[in-house]
TIMI-184828 format. One line per field, with one value per residue (C-alpha): residue number from 1; z, x, y. Coordinates in steps of 0.2 Angstrom, whole numbers, plus 5000, padded with zeros to 4 digits. Each point is the difference from the previous one (the first is absolute). Layout:
% TIMI-184828
kolmi <- (NUM:...) $
zz <- (Z:...) $
xx <- (X:...) $
yy <- (Y:...) $
END
This chain:
% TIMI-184828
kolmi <- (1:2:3:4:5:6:7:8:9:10:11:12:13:14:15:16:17:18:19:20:21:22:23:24:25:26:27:28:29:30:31:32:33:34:35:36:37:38:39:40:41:42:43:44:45:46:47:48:49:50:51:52:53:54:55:56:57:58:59:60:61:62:63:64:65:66:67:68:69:70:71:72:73:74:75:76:77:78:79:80:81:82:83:84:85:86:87:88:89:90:91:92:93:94:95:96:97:98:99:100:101:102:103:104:105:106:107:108:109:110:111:112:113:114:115:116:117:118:119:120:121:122:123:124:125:126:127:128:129:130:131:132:133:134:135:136:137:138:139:140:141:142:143:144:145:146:147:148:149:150:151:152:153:154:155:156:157:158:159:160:161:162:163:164:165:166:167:168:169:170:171:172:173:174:175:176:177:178:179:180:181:182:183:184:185:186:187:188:189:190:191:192:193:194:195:196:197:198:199:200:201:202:203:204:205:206:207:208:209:210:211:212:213:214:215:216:217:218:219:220:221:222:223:224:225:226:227:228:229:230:231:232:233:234:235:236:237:238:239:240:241:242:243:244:245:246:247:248:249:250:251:252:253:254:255:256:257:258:259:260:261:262:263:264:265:266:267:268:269:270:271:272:273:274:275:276:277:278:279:280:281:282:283:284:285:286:287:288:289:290:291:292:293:294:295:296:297:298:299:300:301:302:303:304:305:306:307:308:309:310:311:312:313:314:315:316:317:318:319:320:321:322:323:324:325:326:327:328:329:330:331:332:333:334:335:336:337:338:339:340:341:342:343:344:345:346:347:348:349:350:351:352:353:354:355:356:357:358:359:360:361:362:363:364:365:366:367:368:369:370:371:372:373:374:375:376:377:378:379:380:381:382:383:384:385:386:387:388:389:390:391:392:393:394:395:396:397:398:399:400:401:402:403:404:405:406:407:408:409:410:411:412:413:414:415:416:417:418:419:420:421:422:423:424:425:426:427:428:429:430:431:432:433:434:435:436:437:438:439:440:441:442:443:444:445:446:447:448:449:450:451:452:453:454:455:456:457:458:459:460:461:462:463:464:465:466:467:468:469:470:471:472:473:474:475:476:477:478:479:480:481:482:483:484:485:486:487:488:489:490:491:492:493:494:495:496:497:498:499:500:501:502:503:504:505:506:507:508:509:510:511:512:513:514:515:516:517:518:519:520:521:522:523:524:525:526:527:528:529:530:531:532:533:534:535:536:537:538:539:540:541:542:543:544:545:546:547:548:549:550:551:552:553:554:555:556:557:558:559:560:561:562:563:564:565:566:567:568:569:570:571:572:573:574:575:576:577:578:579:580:581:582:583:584:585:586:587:588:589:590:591:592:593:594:595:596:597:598:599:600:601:602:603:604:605:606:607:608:609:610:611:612:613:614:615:616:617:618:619:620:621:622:623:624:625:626:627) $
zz <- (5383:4988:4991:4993:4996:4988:4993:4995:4993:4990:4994:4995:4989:4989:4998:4991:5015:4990:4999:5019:5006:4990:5006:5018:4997:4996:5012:5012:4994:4996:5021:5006:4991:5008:5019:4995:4994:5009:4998:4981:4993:4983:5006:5006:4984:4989:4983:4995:4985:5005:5016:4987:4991:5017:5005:4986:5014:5011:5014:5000:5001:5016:5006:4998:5008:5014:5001:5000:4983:4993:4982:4993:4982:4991:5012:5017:5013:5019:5009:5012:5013:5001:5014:4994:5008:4989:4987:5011:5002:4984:4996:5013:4989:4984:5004:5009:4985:4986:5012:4998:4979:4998:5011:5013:4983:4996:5021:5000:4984:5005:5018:5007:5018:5006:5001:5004:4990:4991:4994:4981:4999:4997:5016:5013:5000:5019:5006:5011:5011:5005:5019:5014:5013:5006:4998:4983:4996:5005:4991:4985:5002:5004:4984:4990:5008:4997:4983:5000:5003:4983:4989:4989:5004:5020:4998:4991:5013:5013:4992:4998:5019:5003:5000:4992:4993:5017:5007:4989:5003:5020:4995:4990:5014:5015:4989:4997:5019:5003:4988:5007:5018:4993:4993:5018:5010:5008:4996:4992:4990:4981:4987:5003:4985:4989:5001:5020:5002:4991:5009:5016:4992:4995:5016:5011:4987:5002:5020:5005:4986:4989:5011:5015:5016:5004:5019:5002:4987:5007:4999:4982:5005:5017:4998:5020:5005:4997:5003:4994:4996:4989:4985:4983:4983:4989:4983:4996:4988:4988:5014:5010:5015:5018:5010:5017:5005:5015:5010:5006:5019:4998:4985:4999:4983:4990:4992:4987:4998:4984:5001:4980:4991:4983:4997:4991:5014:5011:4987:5004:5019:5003:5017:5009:5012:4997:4986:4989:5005:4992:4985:4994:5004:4990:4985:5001:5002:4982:4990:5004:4995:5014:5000:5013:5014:5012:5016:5014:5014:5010:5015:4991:4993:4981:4994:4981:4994:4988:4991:4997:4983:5009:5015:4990:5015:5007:5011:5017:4997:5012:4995:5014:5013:4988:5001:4987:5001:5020:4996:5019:5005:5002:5011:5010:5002:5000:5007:4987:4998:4982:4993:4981:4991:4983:4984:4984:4983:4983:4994:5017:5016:5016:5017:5009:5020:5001:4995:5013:5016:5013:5007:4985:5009:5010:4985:4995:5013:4998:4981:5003:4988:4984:4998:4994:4985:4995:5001:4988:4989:4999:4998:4986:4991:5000:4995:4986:4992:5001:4994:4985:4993:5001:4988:5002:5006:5011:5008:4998:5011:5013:5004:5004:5011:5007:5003:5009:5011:5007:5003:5012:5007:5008:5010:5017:5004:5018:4998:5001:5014:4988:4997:5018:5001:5000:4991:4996:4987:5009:5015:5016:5007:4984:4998:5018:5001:4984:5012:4989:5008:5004:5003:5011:5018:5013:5018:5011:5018:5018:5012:5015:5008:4991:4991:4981:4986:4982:4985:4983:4988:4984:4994:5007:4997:5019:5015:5016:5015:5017:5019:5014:4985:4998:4982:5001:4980:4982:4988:4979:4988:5003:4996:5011:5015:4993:5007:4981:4986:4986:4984:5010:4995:5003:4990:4998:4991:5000:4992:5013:5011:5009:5003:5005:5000:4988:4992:4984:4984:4993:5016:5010:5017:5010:5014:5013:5020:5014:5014:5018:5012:5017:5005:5019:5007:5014:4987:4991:4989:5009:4992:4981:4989:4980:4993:4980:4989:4983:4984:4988:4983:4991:5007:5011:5015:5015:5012:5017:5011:5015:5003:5017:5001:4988:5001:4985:5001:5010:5011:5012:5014:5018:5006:4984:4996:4981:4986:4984:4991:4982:4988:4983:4987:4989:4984:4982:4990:4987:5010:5010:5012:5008:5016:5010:5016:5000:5016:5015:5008:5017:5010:5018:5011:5021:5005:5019:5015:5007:4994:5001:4993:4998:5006:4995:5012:4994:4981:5005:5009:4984:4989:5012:4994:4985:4994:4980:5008:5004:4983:4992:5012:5015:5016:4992:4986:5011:5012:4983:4994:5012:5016) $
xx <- (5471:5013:5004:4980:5002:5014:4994:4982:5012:5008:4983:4995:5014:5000:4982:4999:4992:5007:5018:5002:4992:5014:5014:4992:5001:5018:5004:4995:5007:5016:5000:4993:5016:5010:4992:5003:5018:5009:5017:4999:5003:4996:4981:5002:5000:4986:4999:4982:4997:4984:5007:5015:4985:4991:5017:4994:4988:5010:4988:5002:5020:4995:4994:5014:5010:4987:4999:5020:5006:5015:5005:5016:5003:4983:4995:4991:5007:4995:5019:5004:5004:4980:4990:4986:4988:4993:4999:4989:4987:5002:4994:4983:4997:5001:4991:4987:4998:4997:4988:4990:5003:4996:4992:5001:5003:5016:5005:5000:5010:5013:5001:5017:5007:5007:5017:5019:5006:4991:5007:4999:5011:4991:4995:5015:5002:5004:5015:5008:5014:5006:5003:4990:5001:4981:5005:5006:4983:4991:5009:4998:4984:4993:5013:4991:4981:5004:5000:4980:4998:5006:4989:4989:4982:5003:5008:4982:4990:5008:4997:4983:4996:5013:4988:5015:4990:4996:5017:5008:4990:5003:5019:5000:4993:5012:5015:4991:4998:5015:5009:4987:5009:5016:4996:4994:5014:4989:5010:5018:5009:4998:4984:4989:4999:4984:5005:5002:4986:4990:5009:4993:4980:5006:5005:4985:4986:5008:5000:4983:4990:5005:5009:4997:5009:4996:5005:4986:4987:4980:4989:4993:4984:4996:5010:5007:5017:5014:5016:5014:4998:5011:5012:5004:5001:4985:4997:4990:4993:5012:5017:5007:5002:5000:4984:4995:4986:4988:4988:4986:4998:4982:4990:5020:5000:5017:5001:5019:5011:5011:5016:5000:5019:4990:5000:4981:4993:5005:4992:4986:4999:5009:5005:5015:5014:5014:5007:4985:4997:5019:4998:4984:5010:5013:4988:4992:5014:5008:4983:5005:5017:5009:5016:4995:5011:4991:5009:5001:5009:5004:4988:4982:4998:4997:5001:5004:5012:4998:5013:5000:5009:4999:5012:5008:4997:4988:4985:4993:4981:4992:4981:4991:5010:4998:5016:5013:5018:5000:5013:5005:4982:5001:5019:4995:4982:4993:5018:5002:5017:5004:5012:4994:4991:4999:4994:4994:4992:4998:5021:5007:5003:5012:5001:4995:5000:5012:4985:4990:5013:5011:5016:5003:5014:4990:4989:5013:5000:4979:5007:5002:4988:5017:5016:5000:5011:4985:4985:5012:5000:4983:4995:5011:4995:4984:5001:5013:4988:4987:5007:5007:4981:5000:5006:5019:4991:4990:5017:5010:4988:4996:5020:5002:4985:5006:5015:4994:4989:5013:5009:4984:5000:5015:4993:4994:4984:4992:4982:4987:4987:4989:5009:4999:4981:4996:4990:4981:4993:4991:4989:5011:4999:5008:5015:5003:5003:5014:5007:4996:4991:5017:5014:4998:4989:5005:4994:5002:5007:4998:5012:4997:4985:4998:4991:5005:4998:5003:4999:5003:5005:4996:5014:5012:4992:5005:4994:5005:4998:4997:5000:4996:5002:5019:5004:5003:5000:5001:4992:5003:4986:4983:5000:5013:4991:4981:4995:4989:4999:4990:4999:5008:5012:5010:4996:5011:4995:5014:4993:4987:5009:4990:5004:4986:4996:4986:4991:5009:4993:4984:4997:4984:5011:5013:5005:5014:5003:5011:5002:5003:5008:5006:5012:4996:4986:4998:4998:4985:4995:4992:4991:5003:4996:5003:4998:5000:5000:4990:4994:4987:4995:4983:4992:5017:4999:5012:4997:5008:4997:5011:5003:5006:5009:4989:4985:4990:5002:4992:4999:5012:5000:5013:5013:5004:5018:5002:4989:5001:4995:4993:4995:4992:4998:4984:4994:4996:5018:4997:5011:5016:4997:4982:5009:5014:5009:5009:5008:5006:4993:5003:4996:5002:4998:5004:5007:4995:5002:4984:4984:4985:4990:5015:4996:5001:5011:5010:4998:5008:5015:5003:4999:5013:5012:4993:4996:4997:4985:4990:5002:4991:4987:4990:4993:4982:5005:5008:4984:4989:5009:5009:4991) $
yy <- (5567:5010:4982:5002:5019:4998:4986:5008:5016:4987:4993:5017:5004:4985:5002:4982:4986:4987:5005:5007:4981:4992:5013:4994:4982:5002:5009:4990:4985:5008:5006:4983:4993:5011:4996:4978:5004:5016:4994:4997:5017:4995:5000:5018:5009:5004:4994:4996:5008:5006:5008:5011:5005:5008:5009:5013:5008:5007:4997:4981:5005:5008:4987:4989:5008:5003:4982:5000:4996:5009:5007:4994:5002:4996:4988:4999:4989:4997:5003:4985:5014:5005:4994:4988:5010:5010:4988:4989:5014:5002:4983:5003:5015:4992:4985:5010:5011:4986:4990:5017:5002:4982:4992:4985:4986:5012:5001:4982:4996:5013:4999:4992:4999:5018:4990:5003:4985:4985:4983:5002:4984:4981:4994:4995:4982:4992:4997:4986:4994:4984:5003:4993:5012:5007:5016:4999:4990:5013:5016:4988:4999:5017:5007:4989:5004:5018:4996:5000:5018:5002:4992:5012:4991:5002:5016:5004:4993:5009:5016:4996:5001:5017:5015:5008:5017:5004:4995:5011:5015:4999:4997:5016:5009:4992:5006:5018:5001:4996:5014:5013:4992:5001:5018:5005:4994:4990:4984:4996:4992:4993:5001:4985:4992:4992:4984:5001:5007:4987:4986:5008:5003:4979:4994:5010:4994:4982:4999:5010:4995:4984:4988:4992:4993:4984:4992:4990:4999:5000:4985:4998:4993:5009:5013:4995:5001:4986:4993:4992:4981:4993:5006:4990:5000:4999:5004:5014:5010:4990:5004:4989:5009:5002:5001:5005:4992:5009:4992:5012:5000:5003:4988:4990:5000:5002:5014:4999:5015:4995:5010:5004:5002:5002:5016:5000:4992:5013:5014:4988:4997:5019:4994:4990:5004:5010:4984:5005:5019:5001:4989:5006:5019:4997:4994:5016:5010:4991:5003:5019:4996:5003:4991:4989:4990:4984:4998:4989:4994:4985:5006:5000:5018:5003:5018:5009:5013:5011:5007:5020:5008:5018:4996:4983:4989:4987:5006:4987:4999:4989:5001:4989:5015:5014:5005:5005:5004:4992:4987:4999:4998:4980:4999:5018:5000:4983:4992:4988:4991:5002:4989:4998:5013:4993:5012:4994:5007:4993:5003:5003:4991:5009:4998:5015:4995:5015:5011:4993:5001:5008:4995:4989:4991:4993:4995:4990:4987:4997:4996:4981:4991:5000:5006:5019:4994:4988:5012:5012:4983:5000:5017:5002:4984:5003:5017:4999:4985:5011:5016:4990:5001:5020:5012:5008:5016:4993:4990:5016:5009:4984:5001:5017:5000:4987:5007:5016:4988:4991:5019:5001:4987:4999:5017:4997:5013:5004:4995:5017:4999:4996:4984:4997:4994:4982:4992:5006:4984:4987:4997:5007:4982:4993:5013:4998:4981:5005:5015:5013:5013:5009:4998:5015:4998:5009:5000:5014:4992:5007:4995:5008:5010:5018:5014:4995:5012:4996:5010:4999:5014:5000:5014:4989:4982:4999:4991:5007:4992:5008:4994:5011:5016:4995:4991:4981:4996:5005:4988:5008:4996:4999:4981:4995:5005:4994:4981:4999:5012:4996:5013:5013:5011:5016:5014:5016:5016:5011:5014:5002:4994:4986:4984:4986:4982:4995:4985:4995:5004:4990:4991:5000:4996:5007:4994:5001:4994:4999:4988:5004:4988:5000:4987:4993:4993:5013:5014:5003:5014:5012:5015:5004:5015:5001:5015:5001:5014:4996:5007:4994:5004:4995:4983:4996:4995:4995:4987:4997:4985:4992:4981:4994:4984:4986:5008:5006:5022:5007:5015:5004:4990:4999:4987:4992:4994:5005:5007:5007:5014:5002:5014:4995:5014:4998:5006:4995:4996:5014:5012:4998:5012:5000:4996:5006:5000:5017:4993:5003:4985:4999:4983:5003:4987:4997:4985:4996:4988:5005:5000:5009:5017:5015:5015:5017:5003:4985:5007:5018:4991:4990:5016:5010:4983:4999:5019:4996:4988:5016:5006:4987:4993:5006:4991:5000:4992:4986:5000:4999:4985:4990:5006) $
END
């Protein structure tokens, strides 16, 4: 790592360990002020003493301005144009280095959160309205809950249970990988920076590996299944909250599921629904400084945002999903009717339902729980009380953010296919009673009696149907066309110039299907081939299995009126692309009135209709399998 080198060169020209650890220390401290407070420029120029002193080796004025400082006149300062970048890694190295001079009782005393910006004011005090509408209540509340996050003992404890050594060490590599991408061509657009990067490590250590998704919580005696008895409020663990009580089906014992909103308990139990994963999120996020948003809205879903000082605008991270900067996930992919999306954080409060949408007329008329002109009333109380206890930097900075928010959030977006996908936390049973599977389930429908040929193109991201070989249909995007698709997604490489569906990053599964249905009772499904063209790196795997009507899958079997096809894509979730389809996939399938074994004589008439048929499939191959 270059950080270390130049920092050993600069240990071997002063010669004197006490006097470089002490030009470290201060440096450090001098950066970490920086990182809490970037919009106060006074913080950005150097004037201990000791550090003046070290400016006389011209090797630790290298790197200063490595680490992006600037000489103007006789003093050093880090311009409010440079990227924070550096500086973060700079902070790694530095810490890294004095853990290694002086040892873990020194790491500990020195070690702070690799923050963007930290409340140095006294703590926020609470603020209140006097309104009785719910949904004021409730932004009340959760502006003044937020308030939690900030205090220094629970920041502590929340850093006590981050492996954040290891975190930043895989960050540093995901932003190194992704210049040598960048260098390659292999991928474009803008430098990754650290404090992205560690967000990610964050968020993918968070969901595989320290929270857990509760539906249904297993017996605590028998360890049996249960179910759902009663909810109510109990106190526990010194919190008054709501508890689900389960009954198990086998010993019927109750087994209690408190739903925690004390952030402590959470770092406690580590598990919940997407309420806790987001609470105890967003305190984790804070006790790495970022400046940290809790949002909600009116239909049950709790997410955070996380503000980002490289692009100046606030980033959707939705850790039970996995997901960041999907905004249009929950109204595209799952279907939800968004009418309130409501953002809070420890000196701001907006509405962001604009964010979260399309067709944001329509929006509008969902909008019926108070006036427009109220909630403004309320969101600008409550902010102005609480911005009153901030310094006039700080405010300074909160209003033009605020300002270029509202810039973007007046612009409506079309949502990426990634944002198309429904909704992948929770047991299948429980997100589908909520509808949010997809918004997207398509059925391929057979009208009248033929030999049907459907292919999809992953060049295109095209479906094209055929009846009797002549073109029926064209259905864009791979999702649009696919009855399920779970961590799926369409991968282009333009430089070598393929382009392929594949299981998402860091998940075990992929998996995608499509339905078939004819529409009479006098048609059936005759005979059906799929023919799939798949690749597969280290332990992946790809499976293939049929399902005819309501059956459990199975293999292919005659006369049924509808079935459906699904491809899962296996592998461990430490690489993205174990598994591909570098399609085309080509489904064909003949729709008959008769019925009865088809011959080869029969399979040659339907190839001279159907001459792409021969292409992909033979007559023993039919025999083999439907035969």
């Amino acid at each position: 790592m270059e950080d270390v080198a130049r920092i050993a060169v600069i240990e071997q020209t002063m010669n004197d360990i006490d006097t470089f650890n002490k030009v470290l220390n201060e440096l450090l401290q001098h950066i970490e002020k920086i990182l809490e407070n970037p919009h106060d420029l006074e913080q950005r120029i150097l004037k201990s003493s000791s550090l003046k002193k070290a400016m006389e080796h011209e090797v630790f004025c290298e790197y200063l301005k490595y680490v992006g400082f600037k000489r103007e006149n006789n003093d050093y300062i880090y311009p409010r144009e440079q990227s924070l970048g550096k500086l973060r890694f700079a902070q790694v190295a530095l810490k890294r280095k004095i853990s290694i001079c002086c040892g873990s009782k020194q790491q500990l005393d020195i070690q702070r959160p690799p923050c963007y910006i930290k409340n140095n004011e006294p703590y926020l005090k609470p603020v209140y309205l006097e309104t009785a509408v719910p949904l004021f209540n409730r932004i009340e509340m959760l502006f003044n809950n937020v308030l939690m996050y900030e205090k220094d003992d629970m920041q502590e404890k929340a850093r006590e249970v981050i492996p954040l050594v290891s975190l930043e060490l895989k960050a540093i590599e995901r932003v190194r990988e992704h210049q040598r991408k960048l260098k390659m061509g292999e991928v474009k657009g803008d430098d990754l920076s650290f404090e992205l990067a560690l967000l990610f490590e964050l968020m993918g250590w968070f969901k595989n590996e320290f929270f857990e998704w509760i539906d249904k919580p297993d017996c605590d005696f028998c360890g049996g299944e249960t179910g759902i008895a009663t909810v109510e409020q109990r106190t526990m663990e010194k919190e008054l909250c709501t508890v689900e009580v389960f009954k198990c089906k086998k010993c019927e014992r109750d087994t209690l599921f408190p739903r925690y909103n004390d952030v402590r308990n959470l770092l406690r139990t580590r598990r919940g629904r997407c309420g806790e994963w987001a609470n105890c999120f967003a305190l984790l996020c804070r006790a790495l400084g970022y400046d940290t948003r809790h949002v909600f809205d009116t239909n049950d879903h709790v997410w955070v945002e996380i503000f980002n000082l490289e692009s100046g605008e606030w980033l959707h991270v939705d850790p039970c999903e996995g997901m960041v900067d999907a905004p249009l996930v929950y109204s595209c992919g799952w279907g939800t009717r968004l009418a309130y999306v409501i953002a809070v954080s420890r000196d701001d409060v907006q509405d962001v339902t604009w964010r979260y949408t399309v067709k944001h007329k329509q929006v509008k008329y969902r909008r019926t729980l108070c006036a427009e002109s109220d909630l403004v009333w309320c969101m600008m109380t409550l902010r102005a009380a609480r911005q009153a206890q901030v310094s006039s930097a700080r405010r300074d900075f909160l209003a033009k953010r605020t300002v270029k928010e509202l810039v973007l959030l007046m612009q409506e977006k079309e949502p990426s296919d990634y944002e198309k996908k429904g909704r992948m936390s929770g047991a299948l049973e429980w997100r589908e009673d909520r509808g949010e599977v997809s918004s997207h389930s398509h059925t391929f429908h057979f009208v009248k009696p033929g030999a049907y040929n459907i292919q999809y193109c992953a060049a295109k991201d095209e479906y094209r149907v055929f009846c009797d070989g002549k073109k029926e249909n064209v259905i864009d995007s791979f999702l649009e066309g696919a009855y399920k698709s779970e961590y799926i997604f369409r991968k282009v490489e333009k430089d070598w110039k393929q382009v392929y569906l594949a299981r998402n990053e860091r998940e075990e599964k992929g998996q995608i299907s499509w339905k078939l249905e004819v529409e009479y009772d006098d048609l059936v499904l005759k005979d059906l081939v799929l023919v799939v063209c798949a690749t597969t790196f280290e332990d992946g795997c790809v499976r293939c299995s049929v399902q005819f009507d309501s059956e459990p899958a199975q293999d292919i079997k005659l006369g049924v009126k509808h079935l459906t096809c699904n491809l899962q894509v296996l592998g461990s979730n430490t690489a993205m692309d174990q598994c591909v389809f570098p399609f085309p996939i080509y489904i064909c399938t003949f729709v008959r009135r008769c019925y009865g074994h088809i011959s080869e004589k029969k399979f040659k008439d339907m190839c001279e209709v159907n001459p792409h048929l021969a292409s992909v499939v033979d007559y023993g191959l039919i025999t083999l399998n439907l035969g």
